[in-house]
C-alpha positions as semicolon CSV with decimal commas, in nm:
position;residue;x (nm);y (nm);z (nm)
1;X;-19,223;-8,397;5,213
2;X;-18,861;-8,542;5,145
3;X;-18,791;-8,869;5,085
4;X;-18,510;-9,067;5,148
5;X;-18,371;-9,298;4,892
6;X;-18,072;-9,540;4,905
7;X;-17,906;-9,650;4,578
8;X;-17,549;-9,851;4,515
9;X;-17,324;-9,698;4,295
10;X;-17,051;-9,913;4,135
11;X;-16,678;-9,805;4,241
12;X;-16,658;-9,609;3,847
13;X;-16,998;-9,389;3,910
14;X;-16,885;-9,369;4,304
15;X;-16,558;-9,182;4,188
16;X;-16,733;-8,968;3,930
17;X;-16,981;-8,855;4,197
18;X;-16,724;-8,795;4,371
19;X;-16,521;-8,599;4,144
20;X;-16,863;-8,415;3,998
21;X;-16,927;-8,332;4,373
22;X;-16,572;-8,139;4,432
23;X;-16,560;-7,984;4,104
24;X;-16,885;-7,827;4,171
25;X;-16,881;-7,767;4,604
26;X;-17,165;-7,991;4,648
27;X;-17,143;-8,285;4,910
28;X;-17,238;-8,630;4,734
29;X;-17,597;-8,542;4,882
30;X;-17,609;-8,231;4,712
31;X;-17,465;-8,352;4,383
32;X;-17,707;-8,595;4,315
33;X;-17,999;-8,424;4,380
34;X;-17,837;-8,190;4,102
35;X;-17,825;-8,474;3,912
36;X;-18,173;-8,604;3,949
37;X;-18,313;-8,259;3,877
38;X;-18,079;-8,210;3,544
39;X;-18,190;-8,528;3,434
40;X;-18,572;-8,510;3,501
41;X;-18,590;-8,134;3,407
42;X;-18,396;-8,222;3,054
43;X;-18,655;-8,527;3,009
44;X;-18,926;-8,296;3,055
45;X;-18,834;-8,041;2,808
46;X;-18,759;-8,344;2,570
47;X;-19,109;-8,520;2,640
48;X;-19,272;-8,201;2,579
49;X;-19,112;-8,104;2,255
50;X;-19,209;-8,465;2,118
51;X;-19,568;-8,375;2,222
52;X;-19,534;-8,035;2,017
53;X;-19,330;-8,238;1,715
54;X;-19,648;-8,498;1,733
55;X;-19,929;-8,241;1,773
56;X;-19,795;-8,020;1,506
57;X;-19,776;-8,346;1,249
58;X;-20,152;-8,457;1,324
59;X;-20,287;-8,099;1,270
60;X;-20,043;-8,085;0,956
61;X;-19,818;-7,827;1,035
62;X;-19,482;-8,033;1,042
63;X;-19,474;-8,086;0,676
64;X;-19,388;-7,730;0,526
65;X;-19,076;-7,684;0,765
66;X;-18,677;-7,665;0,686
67;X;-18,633;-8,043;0,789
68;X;-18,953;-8,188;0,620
69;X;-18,903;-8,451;0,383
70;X;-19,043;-8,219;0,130
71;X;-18,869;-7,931;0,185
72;X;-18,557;-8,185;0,084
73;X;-18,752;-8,307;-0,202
74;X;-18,824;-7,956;-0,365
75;X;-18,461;-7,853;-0,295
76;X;-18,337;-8,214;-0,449
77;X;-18,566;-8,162;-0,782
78;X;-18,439;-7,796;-0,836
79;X;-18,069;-7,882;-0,812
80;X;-18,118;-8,218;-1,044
81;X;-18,289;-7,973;-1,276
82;X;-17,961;-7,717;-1,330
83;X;-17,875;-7,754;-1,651
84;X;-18,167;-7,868;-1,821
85;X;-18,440;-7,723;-2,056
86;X;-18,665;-7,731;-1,774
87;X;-18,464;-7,570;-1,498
88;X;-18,702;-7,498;-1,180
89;X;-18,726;-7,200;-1,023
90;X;-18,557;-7,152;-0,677
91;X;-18,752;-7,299;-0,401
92;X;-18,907;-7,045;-0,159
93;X;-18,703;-7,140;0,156
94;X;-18,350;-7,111;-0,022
């Protein structure tokens, strides 16, 4: 069932509805329900991946990844061995 909501927009997000609308064919109507479902659609996807991202690291499977802490730490700890009697072998994800 719709539902009909009333909002004031200060004169600088009145004239980028505006423009928004025009650039795009929508009426100001149209343009911000765009809007609104951009918005909650892109907040959704973003809630959801932070579920994933929080799942994976209580089940332990956000620590072996590209952008885990030790991933940087075995990468940091080969390079600061070059040169030394105890160089380290290549880490498996270079």
């Amino acid at each position: 069932m719709p539902v009909t909501v009333s909002i004031i927009l200060d004169d600088d997000l009145a004239r980028r509805l505006e423009r928004f609308a025009a650039e795009r064919g929508f009426d100001r109507t149209g343009a911000l329900d765009h809007a609104l479902r951009c918005f909650l659609d892109d907040e959704e996807r973003a809630g959801s991946a932070r579920d994933a991202i929080v799942a994976a690291a209580r089940h332990g499977d956000g620590t072996s990844g590209p952008d885990s802490a030790s991933h940087h730490d075995d990468i940091r700890r080969w390079l600061l061995s070059w040169g030394g009697n105890g160089e380290r072998k290549r880490p498996r994800s270079c």
